[in-house]
TORVEX-290245 format. One line per 4 residues: their letters; for each residue z, y, x of N, C-alpha, C, O. Coordinates in steps of 0.02 Angstrom, whole numbers, plus 50000, padded with zeros to 5 digits. Layout:
<pts>
A) Z Y X Z Y X Z Y X Z Y X | ...
</pts>
This chain:
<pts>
XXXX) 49957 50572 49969 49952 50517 50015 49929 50454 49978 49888 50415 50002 | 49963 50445 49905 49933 50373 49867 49868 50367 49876 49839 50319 49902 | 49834 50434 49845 49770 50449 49820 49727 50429 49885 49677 50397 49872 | 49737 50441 49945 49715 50462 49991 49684 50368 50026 49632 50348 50051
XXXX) 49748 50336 50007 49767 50265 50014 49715 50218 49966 49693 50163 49983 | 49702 50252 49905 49661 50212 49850 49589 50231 49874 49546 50195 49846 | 49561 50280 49921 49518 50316 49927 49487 50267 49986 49426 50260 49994 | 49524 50243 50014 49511 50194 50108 49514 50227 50162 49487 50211 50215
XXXX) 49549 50278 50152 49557 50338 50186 49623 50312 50236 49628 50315 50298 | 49650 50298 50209 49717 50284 50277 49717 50209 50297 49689 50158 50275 | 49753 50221 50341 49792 50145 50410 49852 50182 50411 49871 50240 50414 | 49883 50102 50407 49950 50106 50420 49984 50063 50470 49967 50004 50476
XXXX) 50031 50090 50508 50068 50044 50587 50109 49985 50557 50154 49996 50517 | 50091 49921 50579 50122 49887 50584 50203 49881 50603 50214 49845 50651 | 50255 49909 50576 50305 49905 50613 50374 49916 50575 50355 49941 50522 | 50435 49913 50572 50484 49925 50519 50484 49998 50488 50497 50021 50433
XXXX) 50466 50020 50538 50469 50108 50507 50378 50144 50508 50355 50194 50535 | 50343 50085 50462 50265 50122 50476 50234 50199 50451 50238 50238 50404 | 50209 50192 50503 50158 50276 50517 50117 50254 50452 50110 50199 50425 | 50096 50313 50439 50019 50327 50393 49981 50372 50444 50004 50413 50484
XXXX) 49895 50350 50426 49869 50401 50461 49808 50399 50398 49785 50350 50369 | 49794 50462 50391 49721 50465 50359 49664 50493 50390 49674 50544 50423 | 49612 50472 50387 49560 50498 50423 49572 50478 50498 49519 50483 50528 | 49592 50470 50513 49626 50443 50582 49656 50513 50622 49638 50537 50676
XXXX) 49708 50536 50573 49758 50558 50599 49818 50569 50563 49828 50581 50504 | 49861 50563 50617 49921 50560 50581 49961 50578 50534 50012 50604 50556 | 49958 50576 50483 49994 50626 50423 50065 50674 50456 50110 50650 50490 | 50059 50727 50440 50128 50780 50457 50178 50754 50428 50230 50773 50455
XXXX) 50189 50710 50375 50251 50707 50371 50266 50639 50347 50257 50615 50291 | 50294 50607 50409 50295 50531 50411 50361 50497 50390 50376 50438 50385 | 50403 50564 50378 50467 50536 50321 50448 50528 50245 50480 50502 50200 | 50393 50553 50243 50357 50513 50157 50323 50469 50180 50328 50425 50137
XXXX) 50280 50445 50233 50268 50378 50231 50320 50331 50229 50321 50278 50198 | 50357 50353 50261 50411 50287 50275 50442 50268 50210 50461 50210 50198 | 50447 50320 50166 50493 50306 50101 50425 50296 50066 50429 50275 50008 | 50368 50307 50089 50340 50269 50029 50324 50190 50032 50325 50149 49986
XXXX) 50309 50182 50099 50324 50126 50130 50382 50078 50083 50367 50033 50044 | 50442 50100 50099 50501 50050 50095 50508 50067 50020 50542 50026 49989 | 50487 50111 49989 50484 50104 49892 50454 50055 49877 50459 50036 49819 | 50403 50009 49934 50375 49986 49901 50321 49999 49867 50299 49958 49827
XXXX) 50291 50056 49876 50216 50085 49840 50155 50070 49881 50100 50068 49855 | 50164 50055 49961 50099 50063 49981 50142 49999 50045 50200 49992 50061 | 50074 49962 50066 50097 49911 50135 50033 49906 50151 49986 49931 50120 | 50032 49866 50209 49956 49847 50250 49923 49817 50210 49952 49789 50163
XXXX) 49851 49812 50218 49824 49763 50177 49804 49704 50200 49775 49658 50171 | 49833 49712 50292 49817 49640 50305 49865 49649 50379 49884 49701 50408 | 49876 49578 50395 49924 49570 50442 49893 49590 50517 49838 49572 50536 | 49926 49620 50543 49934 49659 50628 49996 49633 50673 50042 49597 50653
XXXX) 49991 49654 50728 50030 49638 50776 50072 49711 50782 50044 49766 50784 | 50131 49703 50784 50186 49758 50786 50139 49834 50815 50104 49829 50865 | 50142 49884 50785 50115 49942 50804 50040 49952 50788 50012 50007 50790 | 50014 49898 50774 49936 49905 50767 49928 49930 50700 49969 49912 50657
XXXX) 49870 49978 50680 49849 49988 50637 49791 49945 50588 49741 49912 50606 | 49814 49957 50529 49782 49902 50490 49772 49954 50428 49813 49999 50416 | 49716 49945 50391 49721 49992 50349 49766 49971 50270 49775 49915 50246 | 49787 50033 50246 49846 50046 50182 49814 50018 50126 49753 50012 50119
XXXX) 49862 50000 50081 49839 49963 50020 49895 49998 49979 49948 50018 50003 | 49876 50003 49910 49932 50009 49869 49979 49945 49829 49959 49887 49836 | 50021 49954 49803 50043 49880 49795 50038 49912 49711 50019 49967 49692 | 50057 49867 49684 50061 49872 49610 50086 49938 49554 50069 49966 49501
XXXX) 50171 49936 49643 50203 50007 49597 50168 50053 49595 50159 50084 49543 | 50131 50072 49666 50104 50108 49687 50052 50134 49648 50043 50195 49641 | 50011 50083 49618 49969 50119 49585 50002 50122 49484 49962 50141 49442 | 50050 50108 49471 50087 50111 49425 50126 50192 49435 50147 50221 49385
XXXX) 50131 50224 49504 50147 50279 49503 50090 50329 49518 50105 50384 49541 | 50018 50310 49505 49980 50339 49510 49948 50374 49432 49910 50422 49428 | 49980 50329 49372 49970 50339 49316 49978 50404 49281 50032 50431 49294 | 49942 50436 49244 49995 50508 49212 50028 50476 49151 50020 50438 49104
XXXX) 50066 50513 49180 50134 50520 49096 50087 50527 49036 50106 50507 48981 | 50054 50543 49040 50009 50548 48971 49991 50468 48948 50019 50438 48902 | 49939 50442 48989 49932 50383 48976 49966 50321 48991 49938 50266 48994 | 50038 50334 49002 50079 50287 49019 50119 50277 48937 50141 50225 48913
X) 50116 50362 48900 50140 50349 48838 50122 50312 48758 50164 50313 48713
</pts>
């Protein structure tokens, strides 16, 4: 899903518990958006009105957890 996010591939719902969609559809499993959401790895990249889609951005962690262990060492 990160990858997918760094790619411009997804939108994400405006809303406390936001959807991911890539390609413009909905990802199957929207209990990893939500926790990736609220980790803090990925948010909108720009402001919407409750429910609207806006497309995904990674935030810092996000792409800090995109790193390999290799080159993190």
């Amino acid at each position: 899903m990160l990858r997918a996010v760094v790619a411009g591939r997804a939108q994400i719902s405006c809303s406390s518990e936001p959807d991911l969609f890539i390609d413009n559809v909905p990802c199957c499993d929207q209990y990893t958006a939500h926790t990736l959401a609220h980790a803090g790895l990925i948010e909108p990249a720009t402001t919407g009105g409750v429910g609207q889609l806006v497309p995904a951005r990674l935030t810092a962690a996000g792409e800090a957890a995109l790193v390999p262990a290799a080159a993190a060492a």
